[in-house]
N, C-alpha and C positions, 0 to 999 in steps of 0.2 A: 127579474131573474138574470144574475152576468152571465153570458154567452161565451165561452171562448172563441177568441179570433183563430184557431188552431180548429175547433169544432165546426167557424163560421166556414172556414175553409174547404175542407176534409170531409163532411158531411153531403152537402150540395152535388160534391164532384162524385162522391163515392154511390151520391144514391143515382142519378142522371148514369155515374159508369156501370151501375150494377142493372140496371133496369136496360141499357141499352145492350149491355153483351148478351144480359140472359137474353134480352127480344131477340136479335143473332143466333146465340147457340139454341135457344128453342126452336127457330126457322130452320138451323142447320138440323138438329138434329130431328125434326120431322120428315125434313128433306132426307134426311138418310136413311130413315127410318122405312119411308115408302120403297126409296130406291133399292134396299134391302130385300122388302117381301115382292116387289117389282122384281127381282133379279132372281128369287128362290123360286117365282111362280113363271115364271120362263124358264127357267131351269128345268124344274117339273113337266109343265108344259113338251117341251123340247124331248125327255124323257119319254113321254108317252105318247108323241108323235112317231117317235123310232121302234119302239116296241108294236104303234100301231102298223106302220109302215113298211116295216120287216118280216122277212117269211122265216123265219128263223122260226122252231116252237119253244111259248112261256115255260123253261124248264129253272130248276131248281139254280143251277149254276147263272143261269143268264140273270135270274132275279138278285143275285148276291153283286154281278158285278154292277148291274145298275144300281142299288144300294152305295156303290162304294164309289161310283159318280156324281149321284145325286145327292145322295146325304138320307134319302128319303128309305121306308120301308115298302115295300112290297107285299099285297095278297092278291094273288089269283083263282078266282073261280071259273072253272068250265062247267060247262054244259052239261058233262059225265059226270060231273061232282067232283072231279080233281081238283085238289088245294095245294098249289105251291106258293110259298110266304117267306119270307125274307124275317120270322120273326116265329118265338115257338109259340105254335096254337096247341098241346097238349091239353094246358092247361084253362083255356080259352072258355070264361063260364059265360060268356056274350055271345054274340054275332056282328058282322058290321051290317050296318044297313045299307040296304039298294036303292034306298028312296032317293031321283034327283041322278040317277044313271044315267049319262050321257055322252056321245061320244067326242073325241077330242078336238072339233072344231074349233071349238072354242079358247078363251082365254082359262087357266086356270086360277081357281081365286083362292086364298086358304082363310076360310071362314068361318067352318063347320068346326066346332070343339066336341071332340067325343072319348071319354075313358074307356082303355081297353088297356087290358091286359096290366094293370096297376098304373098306367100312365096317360097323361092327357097328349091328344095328336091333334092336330090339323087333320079332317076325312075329308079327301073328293072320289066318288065312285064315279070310275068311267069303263066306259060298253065300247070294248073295241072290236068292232065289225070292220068289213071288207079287208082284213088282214091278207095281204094277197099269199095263193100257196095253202093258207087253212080256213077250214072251213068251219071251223066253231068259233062263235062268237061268244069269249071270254068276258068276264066282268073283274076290272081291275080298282086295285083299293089303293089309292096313293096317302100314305101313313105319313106326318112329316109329327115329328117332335116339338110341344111346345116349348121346351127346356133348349133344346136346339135352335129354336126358331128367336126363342129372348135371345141368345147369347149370340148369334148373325146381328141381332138390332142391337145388344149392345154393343161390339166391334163396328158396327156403323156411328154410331152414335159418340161412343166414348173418346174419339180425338176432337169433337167439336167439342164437347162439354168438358173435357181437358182442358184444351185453349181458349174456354170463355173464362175459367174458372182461374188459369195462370193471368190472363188478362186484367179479370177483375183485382186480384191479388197485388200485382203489376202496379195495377190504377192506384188503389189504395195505399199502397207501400209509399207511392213517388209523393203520392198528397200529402200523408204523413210527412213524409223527408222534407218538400218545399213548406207545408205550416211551419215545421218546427222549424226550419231557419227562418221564414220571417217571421215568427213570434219571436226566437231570441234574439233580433237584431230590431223589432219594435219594442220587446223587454228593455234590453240596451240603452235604446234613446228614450223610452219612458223614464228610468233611471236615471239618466243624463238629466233629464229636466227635471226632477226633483232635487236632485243635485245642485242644478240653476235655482231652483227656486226656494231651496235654504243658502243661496248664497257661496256657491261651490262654483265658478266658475272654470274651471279647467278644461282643456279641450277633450271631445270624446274620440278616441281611437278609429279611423276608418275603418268602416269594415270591409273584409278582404274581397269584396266583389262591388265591380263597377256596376252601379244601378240604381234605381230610382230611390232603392234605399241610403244607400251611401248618397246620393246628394241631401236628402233628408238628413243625413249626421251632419253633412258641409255646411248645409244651411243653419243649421241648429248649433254647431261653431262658432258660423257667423254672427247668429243672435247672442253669442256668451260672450263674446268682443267686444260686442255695439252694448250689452249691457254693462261691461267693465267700463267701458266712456262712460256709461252713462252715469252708473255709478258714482265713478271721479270725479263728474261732473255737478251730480247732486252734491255730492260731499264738498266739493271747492266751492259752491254756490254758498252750503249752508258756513261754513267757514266764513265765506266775506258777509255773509248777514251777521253771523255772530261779531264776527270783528267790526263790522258796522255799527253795531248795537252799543259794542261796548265802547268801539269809540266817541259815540255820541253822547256816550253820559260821562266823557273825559275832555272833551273839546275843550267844551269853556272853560272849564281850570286851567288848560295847558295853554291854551289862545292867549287868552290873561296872564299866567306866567312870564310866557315867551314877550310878549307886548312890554310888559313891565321892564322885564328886564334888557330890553332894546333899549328903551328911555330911558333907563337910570345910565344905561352904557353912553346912549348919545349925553346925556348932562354931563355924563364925568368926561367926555371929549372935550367938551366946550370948554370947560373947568380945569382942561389936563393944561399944563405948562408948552406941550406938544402941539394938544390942537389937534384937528381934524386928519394931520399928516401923520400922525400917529400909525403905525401899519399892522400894531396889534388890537389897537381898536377897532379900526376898520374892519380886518378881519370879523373878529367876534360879534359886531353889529350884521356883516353881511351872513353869517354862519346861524345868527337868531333869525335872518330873514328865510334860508332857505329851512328852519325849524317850519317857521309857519307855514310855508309852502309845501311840506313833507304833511306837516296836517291833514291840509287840505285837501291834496292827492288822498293823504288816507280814508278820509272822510267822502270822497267821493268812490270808494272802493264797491259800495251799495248801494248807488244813487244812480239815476237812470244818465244815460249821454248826454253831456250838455254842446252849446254851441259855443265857439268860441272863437277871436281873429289870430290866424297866422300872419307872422312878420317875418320879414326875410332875415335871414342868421348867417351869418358866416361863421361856419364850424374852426375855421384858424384863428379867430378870434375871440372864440365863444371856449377856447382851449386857453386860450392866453388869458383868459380872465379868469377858469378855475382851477388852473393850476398853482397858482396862489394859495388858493382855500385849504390845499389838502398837503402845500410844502412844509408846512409848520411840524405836519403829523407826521410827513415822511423822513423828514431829517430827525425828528423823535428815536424813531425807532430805528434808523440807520438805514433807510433805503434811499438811493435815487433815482431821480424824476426827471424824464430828458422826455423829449417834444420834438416830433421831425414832421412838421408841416410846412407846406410851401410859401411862395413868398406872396402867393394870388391869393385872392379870396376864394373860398370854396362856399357859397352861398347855397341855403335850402327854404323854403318855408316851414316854419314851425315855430311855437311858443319858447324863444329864449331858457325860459328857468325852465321848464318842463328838461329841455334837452340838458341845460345843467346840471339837474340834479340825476338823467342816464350816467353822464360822464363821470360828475362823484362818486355814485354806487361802482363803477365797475373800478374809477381809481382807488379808493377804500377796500375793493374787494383783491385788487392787487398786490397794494403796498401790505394788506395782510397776510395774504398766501409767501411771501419774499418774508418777511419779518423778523420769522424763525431761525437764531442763530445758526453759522454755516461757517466751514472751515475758510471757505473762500468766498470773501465778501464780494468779489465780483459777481454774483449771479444776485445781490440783493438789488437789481435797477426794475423799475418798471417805463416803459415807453409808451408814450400816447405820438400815434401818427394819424395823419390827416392824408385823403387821398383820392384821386379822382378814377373814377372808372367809367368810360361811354356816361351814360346821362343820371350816375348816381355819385354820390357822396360817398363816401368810406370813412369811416371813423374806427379805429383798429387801437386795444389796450393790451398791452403785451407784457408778460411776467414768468420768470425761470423757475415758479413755485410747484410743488407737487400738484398743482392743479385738484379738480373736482375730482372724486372718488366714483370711479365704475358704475357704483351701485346707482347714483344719481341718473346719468344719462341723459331721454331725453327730457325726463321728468324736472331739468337742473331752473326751468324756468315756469315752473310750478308754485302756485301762494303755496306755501308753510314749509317749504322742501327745502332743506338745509344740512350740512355737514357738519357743520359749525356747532362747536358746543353750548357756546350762549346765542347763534344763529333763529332768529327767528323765521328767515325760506321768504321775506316779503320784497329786499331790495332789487332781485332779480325779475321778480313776478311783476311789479311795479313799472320798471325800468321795458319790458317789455311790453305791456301794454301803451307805454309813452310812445313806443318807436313805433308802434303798429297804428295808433293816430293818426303820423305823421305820414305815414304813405309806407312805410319799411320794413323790415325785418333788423332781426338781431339772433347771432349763434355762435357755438362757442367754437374752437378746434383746439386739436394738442398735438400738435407737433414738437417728435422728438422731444425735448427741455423743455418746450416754451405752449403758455396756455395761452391764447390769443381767441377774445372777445370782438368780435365786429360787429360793426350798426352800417346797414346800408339805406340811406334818406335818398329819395329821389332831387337831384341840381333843379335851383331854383333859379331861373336866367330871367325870369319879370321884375318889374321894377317896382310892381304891384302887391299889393296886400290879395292875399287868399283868405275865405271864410271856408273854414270845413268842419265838420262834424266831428266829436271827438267823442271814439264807442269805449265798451268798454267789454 
């Protein structure tokens, strides 16, 4: 059977507060209770010490004012048979009794219940002898009201069970108030995580008090974060498996194409009137070689890390060789291609073509972002510079294009993420895990006009081959 966590609450407290006040106001008000017929039976008492004590004689008039001290009624019997009574005995079809007559040494107790005269009273008979001054020894009737006597116990009584009962009330109200805010702020984050759990990621709202609830939302935030990574992450995984996949059942065609047509390109070299000096053959043969190479990388997009040797590169020369490959394309389309590296070598370790083909992605990615006719043909240049920074390389592709679109961010180095209408999102994604290989980073900036791509490789000053691990 479900429980409310509102009942789990409110229940427990309410029976512990209810059981605990009544225990309280029941002690109080027994405690009052006694102190009450304590205080009327001293009173009484006190009363008929005076009357016994006094030489005054029990007359009609002194019985009324004691009356109107005490609270209590009055009968006097003498000796002569005279009856003065605080009360009319015309009608009197009883008698009070004398049994238990004695005189007022004692404490007075009100115990005795007796009807008279249509009404129930408290009786003590008391024999007041050695009344100094008279000499008849009276028998006195101390009359007290039970309707009198309830309503002294309940004015005793009734401010403690008042205040056990506003207490209780109290108790119950606040429990109420606190369940129902922590069930709707457990409400809240149960619905949050259902939320999470068809896929609703969104943050949930803090709620407006600092407490163990509210870090409960923060943490429960926190897990709809880690599961958007994670998400991303399955999703980009399943991505390069499928593009795995498919590239695998494409290889070999394209391997064999690309292969083919390298050799039919070298024969008609041999064969050309030109010769090997040719510059547009060269070209096209080295342009089929980075085809294959582009494979490759893509073909290891889903295949575990392999090993492989680093050799030392000079990035000013390793610029000077592929800026060739993509001038044919730039003078195409009308852009230029200027080169400000120094006159040293700026040396790193790392896989030559690996770093080649960073450099053509982001030169390709340039000379297309410029492309787009412009009033002013001066902003169609792109620049590759080279540059040294304390103990790293800088490699820096600079272009006056509108640059990537907001929405991209830092998502711009993401497999499949792309602006580009026939863009497939894979040269940047690529290009970046080349450079993270190599010991580096790579990120983009946009300043003012200009988008500016940086690769930073850590200076290579050995003379040595490096063997490093190549992740992915």
């Amino acid at each position: 059977m479900r429980l409310p966590l509102r009942i789990q609450i409110v229940a427990p407290l309410a029976v512990v507060t209810v059981a605990t006040v009544a225990a309280l106001a029941a002690f109080q008000a027994v405690s009052a209770a006694r102190r009450s017929q304590a205080g009327i039976e001293k009173q009484l008492a006190g009363v008929a010490r005076t009357l016994l004590e006094s030489n005054f004689p029990l007359t009609q008039p002194v019985l009324e004012q004691m009356k109107g001290l005490s609270g209590a009624d009055f009968v006097v019997e003498t000796p002569l048979g005279t009856t003065f009574s605080t009360i009319d005995l015309s009608d009197a079809q009883v008698e009070l009794p004398h049994a238990g007559a004695d005189s007022v040494g004692r404490q007075i107790e009100l115990r005795n219940l007796i009807r008279f005269q249509g009404r129930d009273y408290f009786h003590v008979p008391l024999r007041l002898v050695n009344r100094r001054g008279v000499g008849e020894q009276p028998l006195l009737h101390l009359l007290y009201s039970q309707d009198d006597y309830r309503r002294a116990q309940w004015e005793a009584v009734a401010p403690s069970a008042a205040l056990g009962s506003v207490a209780v009330l109290a108790t119950v109200l606040c429990g109420v108030w606190i369940a129902r805010n922590v069930c709707q702020s457990v409400s809240r984050i149960g619905e949050h995580l259902e939320r999470i759990a068809a896929g609703d990621f969104r943050p949930l709202p803090a709620p407006p008090r600092d407490d163990e609830l509210s870090d409960l939302a923060a943490n429960v935030n926190v897990m709809a974060g880690r599961l958007v990574e994670f998400e991303e992450q399955v999703r980009r995984t399943e991505q390069l498996r499928t593009l795995g996949q498919l590239g695998a059942g494409l290889a070999h065609e394209i391997r064999n194409a690309i292969t083919g047509s390298r050799m039919a390109l070298q024969i008609h070299a041999d064969e050309c009137p030109l010769g090997p000096e040719c510059e547009s053959l060269e070209v096209a043969v080295r342009q089929l070689r980075l085809i294959e190479t582009y494979v490759q990388r893509f073909l290891r997009l889903s295949k575990p890390p392999e090993h492989v040797m680093h050799q030392r590169v000079n990035l000013v020369k390793l610029v000077e060789e592929v800026a060739p490959l993509v001038g044919p394309h730039a003078r195409h389309v009308g852009v230029t291609l200027e080169c400000d590296c120094p006159p040293t070598a700026v040396p790193v370790s790392g896989d030559p073509e690996s770093l080649g083909q960073v450099l053509l992605n982001l030169l390709f990615n340039a000379i297309e972002a410029v492309a787009s006719p412009r009033e002013d043909a001066s902003g169609r240049v792109v620049t590759v510079r080279v540059n040294r920074e304390e103990n790293r390389a800088v490699l820096a592709v600079e272009d006056h294009g509108t640059g990537p679109s907001r929405a991209l961010g830092e998502r711009l180095f993401d497999p499949f993420i792309s602006d580009k209408a026939d863009g497939v999102g894979l040269g940047l994604s690529v290009s970046r895990e080349i450079v993270h290989e190599h010991g580096g980073n790579i990120e983009w900036r946009r300043d003012a006009d200009t988008t500016r791509f940086l690769v930073s490789l850590p200076l290579d000053e050995e003379e040595t081959f490096v063997a490093q691990s190549v992740g992915h």
